[in-house]
Structure formats: C-alpha cells, structure tokens
C-alpha positions in Angstrom: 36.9 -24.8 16.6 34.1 -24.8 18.8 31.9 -28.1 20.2 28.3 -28.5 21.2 29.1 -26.7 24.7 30.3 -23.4 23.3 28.8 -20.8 25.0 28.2 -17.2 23.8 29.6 -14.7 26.7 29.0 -10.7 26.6 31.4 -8.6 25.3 32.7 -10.5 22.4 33.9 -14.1 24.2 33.0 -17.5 23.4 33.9 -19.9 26.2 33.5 -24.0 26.3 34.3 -24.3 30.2 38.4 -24.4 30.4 39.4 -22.2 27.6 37.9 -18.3 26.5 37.6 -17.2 22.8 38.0 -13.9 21.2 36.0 -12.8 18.2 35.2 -10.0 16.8 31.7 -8.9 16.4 31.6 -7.7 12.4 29.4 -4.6 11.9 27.2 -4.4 8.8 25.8 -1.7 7.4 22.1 -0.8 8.7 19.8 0.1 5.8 18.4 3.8 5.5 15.0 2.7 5.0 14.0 0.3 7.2 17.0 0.3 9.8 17.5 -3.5 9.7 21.1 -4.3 9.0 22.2 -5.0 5.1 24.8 -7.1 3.5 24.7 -5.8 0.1 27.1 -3.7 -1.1 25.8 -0.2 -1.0 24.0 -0.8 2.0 20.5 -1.0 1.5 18.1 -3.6 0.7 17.2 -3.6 -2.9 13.1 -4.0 -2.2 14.0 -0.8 0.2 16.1 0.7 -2.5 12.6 0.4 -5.1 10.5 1.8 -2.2 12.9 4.7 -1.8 13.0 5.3 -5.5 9.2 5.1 -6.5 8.2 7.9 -3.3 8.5 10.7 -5.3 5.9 9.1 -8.3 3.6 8.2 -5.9 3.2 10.9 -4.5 3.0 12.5 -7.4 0.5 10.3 -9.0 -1.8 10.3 -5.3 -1.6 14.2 -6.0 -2.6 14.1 -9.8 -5.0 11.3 -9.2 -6.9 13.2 -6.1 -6.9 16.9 -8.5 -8.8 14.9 -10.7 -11.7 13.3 -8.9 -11.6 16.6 -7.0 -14.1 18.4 -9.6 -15.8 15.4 -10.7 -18.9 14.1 -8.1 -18.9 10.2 -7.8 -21.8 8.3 -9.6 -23.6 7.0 -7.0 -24.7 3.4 -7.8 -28.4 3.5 -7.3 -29.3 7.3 -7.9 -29.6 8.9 -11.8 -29.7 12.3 -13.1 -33.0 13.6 -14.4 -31.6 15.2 -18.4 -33.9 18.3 -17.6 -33.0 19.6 -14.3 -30.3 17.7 -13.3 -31.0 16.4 -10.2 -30.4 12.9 -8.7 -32.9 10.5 -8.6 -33.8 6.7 -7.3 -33.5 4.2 -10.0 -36.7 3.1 -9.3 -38.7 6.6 -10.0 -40.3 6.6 -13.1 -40.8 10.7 -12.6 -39.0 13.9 -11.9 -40.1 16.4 -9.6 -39.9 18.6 -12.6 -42.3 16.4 -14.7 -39.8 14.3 -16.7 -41.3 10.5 -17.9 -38.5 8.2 -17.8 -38.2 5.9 -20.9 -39.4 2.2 -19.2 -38.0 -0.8 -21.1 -40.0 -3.8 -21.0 -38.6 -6.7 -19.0 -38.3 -10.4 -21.4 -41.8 -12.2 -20.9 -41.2 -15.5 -19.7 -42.4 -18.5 -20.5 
C-alpha cells in the first residue's frame, strides 16, 4: 500500500507525493488507572486492574499495622530497660540510677 516515502499528514491523511490516503485513526480505550490507552477487552491494564483491586487492603492493612505499633514504644538498638524502674539505659552501663547491678557475662578468654 504504502512505500518508503509515505508520509504521515494531520488530520488523518497519508500522502507519498502524487496521491493522498484516508485512514481512520482507531480509538482505544484509555485505562482508568493510569490514563494510558488499553487494548484489552474491558479496558484496563490487568497490572492496573491488581493495583485497583488490592487499594482497599492496603489501606486497610497500613491502618491495622500503624494501630498496632501505635501503643507499643520501638526498642531502641543500643538502650535497655532497667527490670526495677523501668527506665532506659546504655548497653554499656553496668548500673541503674536506682542501684540495680547488671548481670556481666564473661567474654571467651583467648588463647
């Protein structure tokens, strides 16, 4: 139909110098999700379509999941609690301010 000099012309015309050719521009369907135009059936993309579906959960799951750590205050990695009064400590001290002796475990000897 068309050779090596087709050119593409606005408004629907394909033209390669002495003679003009009409197509028709086909319209497919533009997907709800991300607006880019879809060729399946219903149209939407199906990794849009699992997006769309799983919203809902994770949303609910980002609202169960933040309920739950909202009581609970994190561990911090290099503090522990004294067991008397509770209160966060360095690693490193052996002592409480309230006069609690850490239990000290011996290091392996080497050699």
């Amino acid at each position: 139909m068309a050779n090596a000099r087709t050119r593409l012309r606005k408004g629907g015309k394909m033209t390669n110098g002495t003679r003009t050719f009409e197509y028709s521009i086909r319209k497919s369907k533009s997907c709800p999700v991300c607006g880019e135009s879809s060729y399946s059936k219903d149209g939407i993309h199906p990794q849009c379509a699992v997006q769309l579906a799983d919203e809902s959960r994770k949303e609910q799951l980002h609202a169960a999941r933040k309920a739950s750590q909202a009581g609970e205050p994190k561990q911090k990695s290099w503090n522990k609690q004294c067991p008397q009064c509770k209160s966060q400590l360095h690693v490193r001290r052996k002592e409480c301010d309230c006069g609690h002796v850490f239990r000290q475990t011996k290091s392996p000897s080497k050699g």
